[in-house]
C-alpha positions as CSV (number, residue, x, y, z in Angstrom):
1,X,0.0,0.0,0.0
2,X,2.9,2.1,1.1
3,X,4.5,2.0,-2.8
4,X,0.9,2.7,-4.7
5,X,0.5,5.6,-2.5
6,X,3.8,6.9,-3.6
7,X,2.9,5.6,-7.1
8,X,-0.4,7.1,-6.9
9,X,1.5,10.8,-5.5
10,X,3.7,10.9,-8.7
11,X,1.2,10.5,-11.3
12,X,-1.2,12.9,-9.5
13,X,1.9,15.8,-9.5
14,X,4.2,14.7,-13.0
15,X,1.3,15.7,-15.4
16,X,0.9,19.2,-14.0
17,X,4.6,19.9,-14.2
18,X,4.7,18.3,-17.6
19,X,2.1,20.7,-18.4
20,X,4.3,23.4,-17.1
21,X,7.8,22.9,-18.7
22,X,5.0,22.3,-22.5
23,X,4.7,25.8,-21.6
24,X,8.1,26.5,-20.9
25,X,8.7,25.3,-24.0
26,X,8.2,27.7,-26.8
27,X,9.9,30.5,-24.6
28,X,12.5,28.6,-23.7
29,X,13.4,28.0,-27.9
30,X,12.9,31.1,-28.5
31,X,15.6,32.5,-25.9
32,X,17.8,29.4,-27.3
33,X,17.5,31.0,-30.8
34,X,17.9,34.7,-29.7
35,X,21.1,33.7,-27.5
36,X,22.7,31.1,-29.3
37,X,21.5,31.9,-33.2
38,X,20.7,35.5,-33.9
39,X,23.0,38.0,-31.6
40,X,26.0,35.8,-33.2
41,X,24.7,35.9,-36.4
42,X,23.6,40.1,-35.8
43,X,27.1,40.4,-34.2
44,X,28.9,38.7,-37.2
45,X,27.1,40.4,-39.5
46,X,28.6,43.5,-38.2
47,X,31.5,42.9,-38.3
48,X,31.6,41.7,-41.7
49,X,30.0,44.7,-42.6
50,X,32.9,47.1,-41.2
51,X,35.2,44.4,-42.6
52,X,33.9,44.8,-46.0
53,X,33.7,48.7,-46.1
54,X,37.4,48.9,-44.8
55,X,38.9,45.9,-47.5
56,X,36.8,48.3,-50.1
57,X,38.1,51.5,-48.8
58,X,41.9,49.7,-48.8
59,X,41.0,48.7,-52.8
60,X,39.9,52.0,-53.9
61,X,42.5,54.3,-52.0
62,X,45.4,51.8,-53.6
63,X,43.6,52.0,-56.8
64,X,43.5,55.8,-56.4
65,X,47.1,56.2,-55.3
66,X,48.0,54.3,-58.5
67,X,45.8,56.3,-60.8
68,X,47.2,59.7,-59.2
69,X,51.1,58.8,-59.3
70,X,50.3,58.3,-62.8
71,X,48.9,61.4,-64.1
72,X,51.0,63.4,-61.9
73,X,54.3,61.1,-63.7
74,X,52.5,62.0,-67.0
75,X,52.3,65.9,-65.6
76,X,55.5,66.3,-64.9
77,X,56.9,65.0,-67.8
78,X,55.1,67.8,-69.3
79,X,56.0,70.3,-67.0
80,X,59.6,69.1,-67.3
81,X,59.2,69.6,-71.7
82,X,57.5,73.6,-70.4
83,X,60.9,74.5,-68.6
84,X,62.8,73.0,-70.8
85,X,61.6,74.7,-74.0
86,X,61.5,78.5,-71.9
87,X,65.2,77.6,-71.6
88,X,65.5,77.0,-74.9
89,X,64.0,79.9,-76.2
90,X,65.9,82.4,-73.9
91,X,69.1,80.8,-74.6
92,X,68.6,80.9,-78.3
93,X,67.3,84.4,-78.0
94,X,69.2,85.9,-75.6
95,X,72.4,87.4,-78.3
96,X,69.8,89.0,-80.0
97,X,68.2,91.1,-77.5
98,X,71.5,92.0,-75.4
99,X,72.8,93.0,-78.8
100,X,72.7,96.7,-78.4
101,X,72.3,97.3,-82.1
102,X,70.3,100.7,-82.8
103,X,69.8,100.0,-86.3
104,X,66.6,99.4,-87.5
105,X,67.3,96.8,-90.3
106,X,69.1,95.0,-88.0
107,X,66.5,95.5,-85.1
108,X,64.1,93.8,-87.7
109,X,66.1,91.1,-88.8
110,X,66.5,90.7,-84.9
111,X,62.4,90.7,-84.9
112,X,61.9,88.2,-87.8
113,X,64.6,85.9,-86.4
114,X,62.6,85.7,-83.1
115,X,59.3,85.7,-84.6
116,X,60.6,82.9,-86.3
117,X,61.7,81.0,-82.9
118,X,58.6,81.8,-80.6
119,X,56.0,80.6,-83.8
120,X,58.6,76.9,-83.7
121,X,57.2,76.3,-80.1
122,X,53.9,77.8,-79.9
123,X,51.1,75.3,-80.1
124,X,53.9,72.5,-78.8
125,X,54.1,70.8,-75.0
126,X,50.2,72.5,-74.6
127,X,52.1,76.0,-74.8
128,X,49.4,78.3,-76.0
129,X,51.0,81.7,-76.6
130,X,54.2,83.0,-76.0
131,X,55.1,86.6,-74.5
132,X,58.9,87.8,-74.3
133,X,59.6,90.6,-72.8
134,X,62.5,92.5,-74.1
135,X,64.1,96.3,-73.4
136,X,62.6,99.1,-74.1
137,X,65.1,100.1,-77.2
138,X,64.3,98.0,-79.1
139,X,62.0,98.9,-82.2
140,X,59.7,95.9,-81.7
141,X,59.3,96.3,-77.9
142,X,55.6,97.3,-77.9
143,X,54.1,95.2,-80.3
144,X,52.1,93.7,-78.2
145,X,51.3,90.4,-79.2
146,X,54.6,88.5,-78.9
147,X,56.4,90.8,-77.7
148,X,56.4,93.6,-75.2
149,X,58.8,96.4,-73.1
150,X,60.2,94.9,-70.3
151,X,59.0,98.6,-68.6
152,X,55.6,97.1,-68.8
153,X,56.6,94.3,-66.9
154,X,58.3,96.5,-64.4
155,X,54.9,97.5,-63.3
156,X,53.3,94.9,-62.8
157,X,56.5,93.9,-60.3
158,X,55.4,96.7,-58.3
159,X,52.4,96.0,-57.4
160,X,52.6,92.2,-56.7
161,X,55.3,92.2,-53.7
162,X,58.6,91.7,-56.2
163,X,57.3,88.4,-57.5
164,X,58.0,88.7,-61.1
165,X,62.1,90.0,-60.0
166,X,62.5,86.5,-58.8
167,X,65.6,84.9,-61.2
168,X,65.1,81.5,-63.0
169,X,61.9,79.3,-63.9
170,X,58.6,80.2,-61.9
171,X,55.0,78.7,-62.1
172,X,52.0,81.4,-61.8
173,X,48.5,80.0,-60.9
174,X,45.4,80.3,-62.8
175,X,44.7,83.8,-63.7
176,X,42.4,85.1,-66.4
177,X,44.6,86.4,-70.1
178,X,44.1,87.5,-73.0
179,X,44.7,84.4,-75.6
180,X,43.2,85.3,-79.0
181,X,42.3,88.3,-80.5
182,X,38.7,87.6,-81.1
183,X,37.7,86.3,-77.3
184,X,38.4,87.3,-73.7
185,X,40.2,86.2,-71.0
186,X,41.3,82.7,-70.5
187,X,42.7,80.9,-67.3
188,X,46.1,80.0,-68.1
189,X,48.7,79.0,-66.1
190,X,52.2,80.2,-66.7
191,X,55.7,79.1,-66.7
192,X,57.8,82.4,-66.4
193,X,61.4,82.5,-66.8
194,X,63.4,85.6,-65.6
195,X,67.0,86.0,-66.5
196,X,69.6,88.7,-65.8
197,X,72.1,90.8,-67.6
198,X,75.7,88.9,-67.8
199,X,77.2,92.1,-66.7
200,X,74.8,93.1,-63.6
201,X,73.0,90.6,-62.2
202,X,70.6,93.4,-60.6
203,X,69.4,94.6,-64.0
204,X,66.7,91.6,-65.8
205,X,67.8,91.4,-69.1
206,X,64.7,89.4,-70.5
207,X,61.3,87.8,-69.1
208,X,60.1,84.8,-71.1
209,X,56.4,83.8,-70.2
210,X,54.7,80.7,-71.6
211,X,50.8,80.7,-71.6
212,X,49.3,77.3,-71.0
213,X,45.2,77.3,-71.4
214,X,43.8,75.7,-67.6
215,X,41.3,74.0,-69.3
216,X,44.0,72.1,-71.5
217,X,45.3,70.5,-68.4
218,X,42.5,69.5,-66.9
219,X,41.0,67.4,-69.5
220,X,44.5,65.3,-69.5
221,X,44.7,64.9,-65.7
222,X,40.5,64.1,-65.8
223,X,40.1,61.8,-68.5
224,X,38.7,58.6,-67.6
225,X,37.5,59.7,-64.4
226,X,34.6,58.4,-63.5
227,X,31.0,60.6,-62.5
228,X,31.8,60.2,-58.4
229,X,35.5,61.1,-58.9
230,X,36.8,64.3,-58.8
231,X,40.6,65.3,-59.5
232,X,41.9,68.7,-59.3
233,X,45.4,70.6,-58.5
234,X,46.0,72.8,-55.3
235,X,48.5,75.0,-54.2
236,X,50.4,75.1,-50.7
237,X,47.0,76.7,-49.2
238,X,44.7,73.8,-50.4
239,X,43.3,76.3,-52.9
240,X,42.2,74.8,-56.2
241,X,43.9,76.4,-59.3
242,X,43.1,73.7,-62.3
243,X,39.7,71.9,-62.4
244,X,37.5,70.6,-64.9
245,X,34.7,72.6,-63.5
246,X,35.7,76.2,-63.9
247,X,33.9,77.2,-60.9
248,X,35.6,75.2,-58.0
249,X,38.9,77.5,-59.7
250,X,39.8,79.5,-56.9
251,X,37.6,77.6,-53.7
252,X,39.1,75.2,-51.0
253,X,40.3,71.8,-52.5
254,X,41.6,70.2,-48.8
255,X,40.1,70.7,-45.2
256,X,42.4,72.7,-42.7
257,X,43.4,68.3,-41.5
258,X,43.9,67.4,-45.0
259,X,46.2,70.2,-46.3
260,X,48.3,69.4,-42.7
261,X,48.9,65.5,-43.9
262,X,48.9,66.5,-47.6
263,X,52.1,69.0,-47.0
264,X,53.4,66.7,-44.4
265,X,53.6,63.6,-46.1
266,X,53.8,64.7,-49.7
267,X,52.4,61.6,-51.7
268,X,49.4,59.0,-50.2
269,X,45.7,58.9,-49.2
270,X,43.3,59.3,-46.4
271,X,40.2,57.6,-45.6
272,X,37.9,57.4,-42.5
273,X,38.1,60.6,-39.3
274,X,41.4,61.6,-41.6
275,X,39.7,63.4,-44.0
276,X,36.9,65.6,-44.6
277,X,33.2,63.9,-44.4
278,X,35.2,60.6,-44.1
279,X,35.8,60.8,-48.1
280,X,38.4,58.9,-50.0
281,X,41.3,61.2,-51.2
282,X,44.7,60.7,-52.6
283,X,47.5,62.8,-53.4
284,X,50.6,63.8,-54.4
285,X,53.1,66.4,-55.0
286,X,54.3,67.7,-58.6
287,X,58.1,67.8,-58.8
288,X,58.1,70.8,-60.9
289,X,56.3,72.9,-58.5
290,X,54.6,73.3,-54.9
291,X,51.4,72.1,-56.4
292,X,49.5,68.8,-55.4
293,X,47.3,66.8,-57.3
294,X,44.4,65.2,-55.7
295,X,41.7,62.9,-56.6
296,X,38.4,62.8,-54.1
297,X,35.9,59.8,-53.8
298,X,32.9,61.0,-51.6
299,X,31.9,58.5,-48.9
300,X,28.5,57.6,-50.1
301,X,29.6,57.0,-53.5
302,X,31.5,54.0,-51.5
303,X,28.9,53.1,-49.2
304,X,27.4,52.7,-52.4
305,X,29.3,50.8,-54.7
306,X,28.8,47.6,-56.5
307,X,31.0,45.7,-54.3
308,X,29.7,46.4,-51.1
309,X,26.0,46.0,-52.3
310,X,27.1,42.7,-53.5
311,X,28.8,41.6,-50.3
312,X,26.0,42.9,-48.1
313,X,23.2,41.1,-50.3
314,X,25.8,37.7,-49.9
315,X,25.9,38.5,-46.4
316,X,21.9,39.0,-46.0
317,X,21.4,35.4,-48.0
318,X,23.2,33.5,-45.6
319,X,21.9,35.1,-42.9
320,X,18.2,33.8,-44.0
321,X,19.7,30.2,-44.3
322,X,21.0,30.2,-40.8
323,X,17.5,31.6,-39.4
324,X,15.8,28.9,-41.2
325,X,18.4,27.0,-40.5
326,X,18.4,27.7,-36.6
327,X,14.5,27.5,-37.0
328,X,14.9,23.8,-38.2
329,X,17.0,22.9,-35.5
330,X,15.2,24.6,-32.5
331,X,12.1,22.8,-34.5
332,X,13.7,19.1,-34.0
333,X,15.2,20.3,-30.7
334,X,11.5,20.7,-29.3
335,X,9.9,17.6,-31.4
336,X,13.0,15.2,-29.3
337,X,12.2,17.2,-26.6
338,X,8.7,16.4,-26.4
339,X,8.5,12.8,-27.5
340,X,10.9,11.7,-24.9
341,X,8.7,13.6,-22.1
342,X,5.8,11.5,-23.8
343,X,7.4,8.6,-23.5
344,X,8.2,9.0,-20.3
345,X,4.6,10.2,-18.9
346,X,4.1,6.9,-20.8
347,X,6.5,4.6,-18.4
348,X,5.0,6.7,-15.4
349,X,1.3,5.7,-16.2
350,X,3.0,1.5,-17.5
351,X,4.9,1.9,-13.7
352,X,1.2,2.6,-12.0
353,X,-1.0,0.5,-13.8
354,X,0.9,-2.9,-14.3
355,X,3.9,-2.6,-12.4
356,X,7.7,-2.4,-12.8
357,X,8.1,-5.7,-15.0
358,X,6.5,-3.8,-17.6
359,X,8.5,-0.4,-17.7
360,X,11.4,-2.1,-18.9
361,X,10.4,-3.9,-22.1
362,X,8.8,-0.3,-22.9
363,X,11.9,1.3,-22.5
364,X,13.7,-1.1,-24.6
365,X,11.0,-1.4,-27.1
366,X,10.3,2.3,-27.3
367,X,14.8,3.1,-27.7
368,X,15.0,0.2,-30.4
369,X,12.7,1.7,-32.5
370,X,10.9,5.1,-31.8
371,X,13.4,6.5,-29.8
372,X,14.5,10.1,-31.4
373,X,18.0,9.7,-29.6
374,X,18.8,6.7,-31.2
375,X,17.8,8.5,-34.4
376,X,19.9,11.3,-33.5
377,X,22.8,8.6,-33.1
378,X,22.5,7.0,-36.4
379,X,22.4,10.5,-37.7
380,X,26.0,11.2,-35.8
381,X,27.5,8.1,-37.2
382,X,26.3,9.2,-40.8
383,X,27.9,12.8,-39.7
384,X,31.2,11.2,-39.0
385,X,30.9,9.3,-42.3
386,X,30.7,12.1,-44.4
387,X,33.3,14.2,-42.4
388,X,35.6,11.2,-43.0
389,X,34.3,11.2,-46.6
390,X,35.3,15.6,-46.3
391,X,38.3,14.9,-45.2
392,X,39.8,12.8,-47.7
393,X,38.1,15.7,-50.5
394,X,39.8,18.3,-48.2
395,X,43.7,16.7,-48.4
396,X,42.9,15.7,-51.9
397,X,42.0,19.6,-52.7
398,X,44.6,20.3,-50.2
399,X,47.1,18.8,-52.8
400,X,46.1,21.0,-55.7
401,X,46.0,24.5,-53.9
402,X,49.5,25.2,-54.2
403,X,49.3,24.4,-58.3
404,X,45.6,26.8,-58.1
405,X,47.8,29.3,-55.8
406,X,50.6,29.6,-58.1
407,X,48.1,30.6,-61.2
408,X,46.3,32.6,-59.2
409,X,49.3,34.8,-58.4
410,X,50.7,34.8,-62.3
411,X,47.0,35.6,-63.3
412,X,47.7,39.5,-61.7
413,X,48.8,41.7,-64.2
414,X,50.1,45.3,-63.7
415,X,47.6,47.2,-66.1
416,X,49.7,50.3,-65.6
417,X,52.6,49.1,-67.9
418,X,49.9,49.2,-70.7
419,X,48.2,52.1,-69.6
420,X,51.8,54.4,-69.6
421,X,52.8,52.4,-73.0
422,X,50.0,53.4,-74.7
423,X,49.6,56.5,-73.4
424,X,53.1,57.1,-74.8
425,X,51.8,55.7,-78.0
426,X,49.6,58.7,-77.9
427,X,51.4,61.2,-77.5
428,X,53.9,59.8,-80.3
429,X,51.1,59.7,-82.9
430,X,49.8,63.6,-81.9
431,X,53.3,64.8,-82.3
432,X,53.8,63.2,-85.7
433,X,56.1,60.6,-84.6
434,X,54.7,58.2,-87.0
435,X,57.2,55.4,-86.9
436,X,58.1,55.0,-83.1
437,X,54.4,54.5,-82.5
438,X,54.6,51.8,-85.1
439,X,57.6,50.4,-83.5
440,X,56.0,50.7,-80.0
441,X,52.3,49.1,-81.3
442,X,54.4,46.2,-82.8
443,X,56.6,46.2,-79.8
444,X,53.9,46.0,-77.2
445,X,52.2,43.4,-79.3
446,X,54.8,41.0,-79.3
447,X,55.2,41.7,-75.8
448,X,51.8,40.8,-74.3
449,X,51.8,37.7,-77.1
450,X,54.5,36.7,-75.3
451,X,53.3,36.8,-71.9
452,X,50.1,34.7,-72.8
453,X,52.8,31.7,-73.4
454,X,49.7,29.8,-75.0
455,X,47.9,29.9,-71.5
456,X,50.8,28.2,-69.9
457,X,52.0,29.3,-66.3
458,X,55.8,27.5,-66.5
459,X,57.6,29.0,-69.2
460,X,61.2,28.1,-70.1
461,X,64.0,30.5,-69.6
462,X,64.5,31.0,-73.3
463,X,61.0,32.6,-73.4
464,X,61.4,34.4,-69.9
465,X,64.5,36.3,-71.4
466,X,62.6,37.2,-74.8
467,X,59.8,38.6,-72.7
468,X,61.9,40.8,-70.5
469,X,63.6,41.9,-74.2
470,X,60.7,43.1,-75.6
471,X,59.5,44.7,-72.4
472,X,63.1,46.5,-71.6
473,X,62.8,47.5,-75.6
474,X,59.6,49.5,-75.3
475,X,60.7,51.3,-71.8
476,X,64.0,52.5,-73.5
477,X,61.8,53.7,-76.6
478,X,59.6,55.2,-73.9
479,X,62.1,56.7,-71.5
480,X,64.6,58.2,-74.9
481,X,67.6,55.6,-74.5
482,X,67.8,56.9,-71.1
483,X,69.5,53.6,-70.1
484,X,71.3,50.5,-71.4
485,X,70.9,46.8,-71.1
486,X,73.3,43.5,-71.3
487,X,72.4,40.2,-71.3
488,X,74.7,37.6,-70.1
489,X,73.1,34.0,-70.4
490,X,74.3,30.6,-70.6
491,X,72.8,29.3,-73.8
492,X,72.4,26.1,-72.1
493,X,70.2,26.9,-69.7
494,X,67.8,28.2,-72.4
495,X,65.4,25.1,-72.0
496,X,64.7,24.9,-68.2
497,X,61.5,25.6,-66.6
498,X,60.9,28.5,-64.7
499,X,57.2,30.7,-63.2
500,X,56.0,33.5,-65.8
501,X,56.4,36.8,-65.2
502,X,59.1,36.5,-62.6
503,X,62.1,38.6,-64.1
504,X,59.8,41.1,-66.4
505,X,58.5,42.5,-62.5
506,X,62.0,42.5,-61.3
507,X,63.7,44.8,-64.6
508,X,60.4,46.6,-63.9
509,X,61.5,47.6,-60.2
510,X,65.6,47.9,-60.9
511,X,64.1,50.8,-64.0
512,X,61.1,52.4,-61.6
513,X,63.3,52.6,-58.1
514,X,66.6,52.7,-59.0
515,X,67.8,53.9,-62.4
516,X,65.1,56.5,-62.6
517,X,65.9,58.1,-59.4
518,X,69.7,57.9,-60.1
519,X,71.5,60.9,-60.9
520,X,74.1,59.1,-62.0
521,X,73.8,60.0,-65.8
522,X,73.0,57.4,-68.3
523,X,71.5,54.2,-66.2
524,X,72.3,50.6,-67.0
525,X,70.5,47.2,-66.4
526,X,72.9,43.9,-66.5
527,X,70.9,40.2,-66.8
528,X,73.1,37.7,-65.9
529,X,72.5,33.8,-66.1
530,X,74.7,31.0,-64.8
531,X,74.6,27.2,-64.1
532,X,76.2,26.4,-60.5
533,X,76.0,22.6,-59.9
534,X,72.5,21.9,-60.2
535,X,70.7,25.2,-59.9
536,X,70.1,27.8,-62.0
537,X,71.4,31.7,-60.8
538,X,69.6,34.7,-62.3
539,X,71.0,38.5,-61.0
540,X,68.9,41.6,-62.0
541,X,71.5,44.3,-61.5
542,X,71.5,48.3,-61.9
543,X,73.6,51.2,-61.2
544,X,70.8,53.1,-59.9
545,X,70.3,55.2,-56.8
546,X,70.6,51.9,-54.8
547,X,69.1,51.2,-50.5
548,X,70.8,51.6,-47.2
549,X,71.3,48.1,-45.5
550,X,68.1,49.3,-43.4
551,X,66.1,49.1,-46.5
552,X,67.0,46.6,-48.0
553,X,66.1,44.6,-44.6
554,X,62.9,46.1,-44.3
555,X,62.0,45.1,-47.4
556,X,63.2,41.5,-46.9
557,X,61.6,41.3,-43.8
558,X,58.4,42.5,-45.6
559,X,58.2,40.2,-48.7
560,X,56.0,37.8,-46.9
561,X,53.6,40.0,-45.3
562,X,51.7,40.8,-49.0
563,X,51.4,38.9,-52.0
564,X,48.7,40.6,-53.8
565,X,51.1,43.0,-55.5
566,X,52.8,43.0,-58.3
567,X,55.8,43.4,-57.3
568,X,58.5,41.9,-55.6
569,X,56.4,40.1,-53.0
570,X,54.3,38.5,-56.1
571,X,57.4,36.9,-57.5
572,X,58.9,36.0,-54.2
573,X,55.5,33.8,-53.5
574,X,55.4,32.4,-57.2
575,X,59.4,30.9,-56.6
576,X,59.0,29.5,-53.4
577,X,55.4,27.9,-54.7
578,X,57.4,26.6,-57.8
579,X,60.7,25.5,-56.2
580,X,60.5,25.4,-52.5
581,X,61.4,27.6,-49.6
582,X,64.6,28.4,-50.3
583,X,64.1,29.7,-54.1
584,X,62.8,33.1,-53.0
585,X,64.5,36.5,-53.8
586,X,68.0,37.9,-52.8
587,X,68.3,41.5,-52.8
588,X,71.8,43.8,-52.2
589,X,72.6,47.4,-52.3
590,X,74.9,49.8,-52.0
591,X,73.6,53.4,-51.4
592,X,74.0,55.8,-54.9
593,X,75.8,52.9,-56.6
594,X,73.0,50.4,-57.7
595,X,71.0,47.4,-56.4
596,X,71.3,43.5,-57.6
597,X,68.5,41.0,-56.9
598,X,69.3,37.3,-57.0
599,X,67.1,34.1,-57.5
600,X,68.3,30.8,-57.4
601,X,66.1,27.9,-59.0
602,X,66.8,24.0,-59.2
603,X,67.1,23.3,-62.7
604,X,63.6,21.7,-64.1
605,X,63.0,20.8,-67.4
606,X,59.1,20.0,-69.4
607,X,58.7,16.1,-69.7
């Protein structure tokens, strides 16, 4: 009597608490899901979020920095060819006005003899109109239209603070001139030259002043751009002096905090509480002048770009699989849940009414075939089956990444070569040099048909070395002959195997960052290729302006850190991925004498 009565007690009081933790239940799953499922998934989602704007921000201010050094390489170059024809012109001109003659044939032989040399170079280097300014004497001082008194610019000395007195090559800002007859005032920007008298230096002897239309400029620094881009040029004081839009001429290009970083660090970008309105902006400083060219992404143009929408809409889709997902699961959760308090409500009521002999075939009937645990166990065992069956995918995939890594880093190709090249191209074709843009279309050609190598990634060293000829060929036809190049190779290494595109990047560095820089006069570039046991040695050597032992460690230390370059970090990836760890890149230097860069491959040949 004693055990019914406790019996008799449990099944009075289990049903009511069953009926209490059913509904428990729902609450319960839904606290599992908001705690376990959705303020990971919210918190994750975040931070992919601000993970995805900064990687974005990263591409476009690289991208930005590349397109900038760019124009601002093709902008001084042209700059440079401005200075280098007002030297010119004064020097050729020069003996005629200092020659003191007061006769008037020879004053206008004098005139036509200049007239002749301002009309060669007007309409050249974006040189609109030329104004030389020489003494009062002479007959043809006040014509006006070439030429004028130097008296005249006198005056204007005095009332701008002694600028125009200062000797040698000066740049003026945009300011509105007279170009052509018929119309009225033009910006121009002007590169003035002031020179003094051989026998007093305090008396000006000639001012030379080359007119350059603004609007001239711009379009070559703002082609391409695209509609949420804006590029411009500023002076020291963050005012804009050369825009596509004429009205931003004269208004504030860079915040007080950009203009500081700008002057302070010359060349590179700012993003995020750097700049103004959290904008994009990169710059960097023309070598001809204190002027800086800048190129400005708003910030909701990136909050808005293609990429982001993209990764957010990505982001979003896998967030509604895990809901549903986590939905699912809580689902089952509750269903196992529930049956096994069933079942066991079900034993209770067995245990009352017939006794304990009968509880334990229920049990054992009820886990042998009904029982969702035992479910949920054959499920784990199929789990581990397929991981098993993931695993062996995973080290079979495992075995083909480095082959997939390999092509993945020879698939990145510098699109700037081709952009300079043919913007050289051009220029060659609008100054009438007919056949060196033939020579550089055919040039080029051959180049990038060599660098497809049929579509294959391992290239012998035969067509390696015929690749960097073609590409050292069109830099020299770019850069004038500025440097020189020997080849030194052992014939007989002509047929082994080695990555694509690993010296081209390296003659590309030794020309960019070393003879380039070099003052050392005409630059040289030495390929040298030897068999030492069984390894092939390759040096890249130049007589540029070469590293301090702390650079060169830096960068050595550094080659590791990035691959997705182009550069040296690229090729050092692509060696060791093709002949092991120790086939990566060897750099020396010595300061103002030149840098070499080694690689040393085991000597592979095609089967």
């Amino acid at each position: 009597m004693k055990i019914r009565s406790i019996l008799k007690r449990i099944k009075d009081n289990f049903p009511d608490r069953l009926i209490l933790k059913k509904m428990r239940l729902p609450k319960r799953a839904v606290a599992l899901f908001i705690g376990s499922v959705m303020i990971p998934i919210l918190i994750i989602l975040q931070l992919y979020s601000d993970y995805s704007k900064d990687v974005i921000e990263n591409e476009l201010s690289n991208n930005m920095q590349l397109a900038v050094n760019q124009i601002k390489s093709n902008l001084d170059y042209r700059f440079e060819q401005i200075r280098e024809s007002s030297l010119a012109i004064l020097s050729t001109a020069y003996p005629y006005i200092r020659s003191g003659s007061t006769d008037v044939e020879e004053q206008l032989n004098e005139y036509k003899e200049l007239k002749l040399l301002v009309s060669a170079y007007e309409g050249k280097h974006m040189i609109s109109k030329i104004r030389l300014y020489v003494p009062g004497d002479k007959i043809y001082a006040n014509q006006q239209d070439t030429f004028y008194s130097l008296p005249d610019i006198q005056q204007l000395q005095n009332g701008e603070a002694g600028f125009y007195f200062q000797r040698g090559v000066h740049w003026i800002e945009t300011y509105g001139a007279r170009i052509y007859e018929s119309g009225g005032l033009t910006n121009v920007i002007s590169c003035r030259m002031t020179i003094s008298s051989r026998t007093n230096y305090e008396e000006i002897a000639s001012v030379l002043q080359l007119d350059i239309e603004e609007n001239k400029l711009s379009r070559i620094y703002s082609a391409g751009i695209a509609a949420n881009e804006e590029i411009y040029l500023v002076n020291i004081n963050g005012t804009i002096i050369s825009h596509a839009n004429d009205s931003r001429i004269g208004k504030k290009g860079l915040s007080p905090s950009e203009l500081s970083v700008v002057l302070d660090q010359q060349a590179g970008h700012l993003s995020g509480n750097r700049s103004e309105n959290e904008d994009l902006v990169a710059f960097a400083k023309l070598d001809a002048m204190d002027w800086y060219l800048v190129m400005r992404i708003p910030h909701t143009a990136v909050a808005g770009s293609d990429m982001l929408t993209f990764d957010m809409s990505r982001m979003l889709l896998i967030l509604a699989i895990l809901v549903i997902l986590a939905i699912a699961l809580i689902w089952i959760y509750s269903s196992i849940i529930e049956k096994t308090v069933k079942r066991i409500n079900a034993a209770v009521v067995q245990l009352n009414n017939d006794g304990i002999e009968k509880v334990g075939s229920l049990f054992s009937q009820d886990t042998a075939s009904k029982d969702p645990l035992a479910v949920f166990e054959h499920n784990a065992n199929n789990l581990v089956v397929t991981v098993k069956e993931l695993l062996e995918d995973y080290y079979e995939a495992e075995i083909k990444a480095k082959d997939y890594h390999l092509k993945a880093l020879q698939a990145q190709i510098n699109p700037h070569f081709l952009y300079n090249t043919l913007d050289s191209i051009k220029w060659m074709i609008l100054e009438g040099e007919t056949d060196d843009s033939v020579w550089m279309l055919n040039a080029i050609s051959k180049y990038f048909r060599l660098s497809l190598s049929k579509g294959r990634d391992i290239v012998t060293l035969a067509e390696e070395i015929n690749l960097v000829r073609s590409y050292l060929g069109i830099m020299q036809k770019r850069y004038k002959n500025r440097f020189t190049v020997d080849y030194v190779v052992d014939e007989s290494l002509n047929d082994c195997l080695i990555p694509k595109l690993s010296l081209q990047p390296l003659a590309e560095n030794a020309l960019q960052h070393g003879i380039m820089h070099s003052s050392n006069g005409q630059g040289h570039l030495k390929i040298t290729v030897w068999r030492q046991e069984e390894r092939m040695n390759i040096v890249i050597e130049d007589n540029g302006c070469g590293m301090t032992e702390e650079q060169v460690s830096n960068i050595m230390n550094n080659l590791h850190l990035n691959t997705e370059g182009y550069g040296l970090s690229n090729v050092d990836e692509r060696l060791r991925l093709f002949g092991g760890e120790d086939c990566g890149l060897y750099i020396t230097s010595i300061l103002h004498k030149g840098t070499a860069i080694k690689i040393s491959l085991p000597m592979k040949y095609s089967s």
